[in-house]
N, C-alpha and C positions, 0 to 999 in steps of 0.2 A: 134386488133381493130375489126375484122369479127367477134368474139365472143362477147366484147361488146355491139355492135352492136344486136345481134342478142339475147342475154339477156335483153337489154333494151328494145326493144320492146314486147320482151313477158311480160314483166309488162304494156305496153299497149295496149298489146292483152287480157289483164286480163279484163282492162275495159270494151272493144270491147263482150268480152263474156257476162258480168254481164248484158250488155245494150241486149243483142243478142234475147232475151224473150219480144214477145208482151206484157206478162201479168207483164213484168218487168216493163217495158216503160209505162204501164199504173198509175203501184204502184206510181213510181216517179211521174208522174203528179198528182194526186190526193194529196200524200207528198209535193206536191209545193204546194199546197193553204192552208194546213194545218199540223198540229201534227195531228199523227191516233193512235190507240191502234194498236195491233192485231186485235180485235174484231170489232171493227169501220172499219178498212181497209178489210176486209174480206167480210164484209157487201158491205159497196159500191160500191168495186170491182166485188165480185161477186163469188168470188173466197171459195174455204174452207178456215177453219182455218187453218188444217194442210198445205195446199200449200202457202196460203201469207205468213206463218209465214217461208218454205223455200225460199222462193223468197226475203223474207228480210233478211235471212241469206246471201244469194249470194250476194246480196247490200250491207249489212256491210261489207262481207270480202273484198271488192277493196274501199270502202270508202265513197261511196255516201250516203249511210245513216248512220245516228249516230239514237242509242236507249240510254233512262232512266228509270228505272224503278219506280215505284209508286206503293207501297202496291204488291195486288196481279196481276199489271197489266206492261205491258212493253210499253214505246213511243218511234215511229219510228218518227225521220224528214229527211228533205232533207239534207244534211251534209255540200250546202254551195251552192251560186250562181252558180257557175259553173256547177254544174248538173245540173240546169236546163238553161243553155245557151248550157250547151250541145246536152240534147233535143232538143231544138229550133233549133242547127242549123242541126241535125240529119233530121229532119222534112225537112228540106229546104234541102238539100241535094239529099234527097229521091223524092221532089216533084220536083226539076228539072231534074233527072235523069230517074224517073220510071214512065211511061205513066198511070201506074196502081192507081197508087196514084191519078191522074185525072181525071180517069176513077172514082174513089171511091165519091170522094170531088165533080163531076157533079152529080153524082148519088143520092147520102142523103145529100146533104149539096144544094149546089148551086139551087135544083132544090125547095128550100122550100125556099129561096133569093137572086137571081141572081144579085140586088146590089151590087155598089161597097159599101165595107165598110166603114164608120167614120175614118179615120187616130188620133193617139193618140194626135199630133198637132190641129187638129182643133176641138176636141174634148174639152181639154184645152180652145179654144178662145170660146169655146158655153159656156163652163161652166160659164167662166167669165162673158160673155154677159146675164147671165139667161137666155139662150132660149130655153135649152131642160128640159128635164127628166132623169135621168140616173137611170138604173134597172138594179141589179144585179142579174141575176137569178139562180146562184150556191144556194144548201142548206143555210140554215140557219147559221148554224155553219160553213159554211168556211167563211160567210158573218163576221161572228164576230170578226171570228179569221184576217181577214184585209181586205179591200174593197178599192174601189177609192174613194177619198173622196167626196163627195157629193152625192154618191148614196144612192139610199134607196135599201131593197130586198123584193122580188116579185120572188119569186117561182113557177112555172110553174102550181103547184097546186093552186096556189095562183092567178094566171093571170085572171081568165074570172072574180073574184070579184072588180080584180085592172081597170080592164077594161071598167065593169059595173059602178064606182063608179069616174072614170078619169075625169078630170073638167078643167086642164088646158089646154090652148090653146096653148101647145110645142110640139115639136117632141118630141116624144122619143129615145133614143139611150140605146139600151140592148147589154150586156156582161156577160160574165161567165168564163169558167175554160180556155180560148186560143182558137186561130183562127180556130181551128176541134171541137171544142165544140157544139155538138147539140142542146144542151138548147137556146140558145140565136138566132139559127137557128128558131129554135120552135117556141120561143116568137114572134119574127117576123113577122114570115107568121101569127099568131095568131092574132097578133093584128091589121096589116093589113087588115085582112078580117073583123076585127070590125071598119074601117076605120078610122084608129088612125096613122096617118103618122110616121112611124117606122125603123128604122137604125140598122145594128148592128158596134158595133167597131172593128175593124179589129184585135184585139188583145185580150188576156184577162188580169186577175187580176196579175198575177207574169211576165208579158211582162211588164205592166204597170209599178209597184213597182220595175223591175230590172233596168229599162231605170231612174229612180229615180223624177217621177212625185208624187204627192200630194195623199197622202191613209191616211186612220183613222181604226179606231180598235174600233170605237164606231159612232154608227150610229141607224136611225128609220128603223123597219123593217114593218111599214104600212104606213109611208107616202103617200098620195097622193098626 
């Protein structure tokens, strides 16, 4: 039994390791809003080629990513909901545990939106009522590849034309890649100080879609 025991968990100390990498933990997040190449994921991680392309080997071998190949190029995805519930609850784990994590989250985050957030429930009942705005401000391309439904995107690079040119009389409520996501932080305080009454949603676009609310794969990307 003590040997059972003690082999079965080193198959889930396998995981515990492949997760054990900041720059692991990032790949998967960025993997949850969409498929990446090598190339693609390199780029917006930040990372070389040579390194994300090992970092996604260590994720294939315990399972969290599955690849396809295409011509001369390979596609990494997330390999199923559970990695990123994983994440999530990793995240929450960490932030009730390590004062540092709050130390981090006052520091770049809260200090640019000290709001409480939109809850994904009342977000829902605005939606209904027409009375906001929803702006997604992830890239373009993970815009396409699935969004909440009813959003439009608005890009960060994109925000002071969306702002300049804003005409209805709603709030807005901005979201992006999940609740440490900078961008929607940005937007924010952004638009705020253009005095455009502004929210973020306490969650992002794969929090959204795992809890099984309302998303599209085809949407405007200049709505106002």
């Amino acid at each position: 039994m003590a040997d059972f025991k003690h082999l079965l968990y080193s198959q889930f100390a396998k995981i515990a390791k492949a997760m054990s990498s900041p720059h692991r933990l990032e790949v998967l997040e960025y993997l949850s809003q969409r498929e990446h190449s090598v190339e693609s994921l390199a780029k917006v991680s930040g990372l070389t080629y040579a390194n994300c392309s090992q970092h996604l080997q260590q994720l294939k071998a315990v399972g969290l990513v599955l690849n396809r190949k295409e011509g001369q190029h390979v596609y990494y995805s997330i390999a199923n909901d559970m990695v990123h519930e994983c994440l999530e609850s990793l995240a929450k784990i960490a932030r009730n545990n390590l004062a540092e994590v709050d130390r981090l989250i006052e520091q770049h985050l809260t200090a640019k939106d000290s709001l409480e957030a939109i809850s994904s429930e009342d977000l829902i009942e605005r939606l209904k009522e027409d009375s906001v705005t929803l702006i997604d401000v992830r890239p373009a391309d993970e815009f396409q590849a699935g969004h909440i439904a009813g959003a439009i995107n608005v890009t960060l690079s994109e925000l002071e034309d969306f702002i300049a040119e804003y005409q209805a009389h709603k709030e807005v409520i901005a979201y992006c890649r999940g609740p440490y996501c900078i961008l929607s932080y940005e937007a924010v305080k952004r638009m705020r100080a253009k005095g455009i009454e502004t929210y973020r949603l306490a969650e992002g676009y794969p929090e959204w879609h795992l809890a099984g609310h309302p998303v599209d794969q085809k949407g405007s990307t200049s709505e106002k």
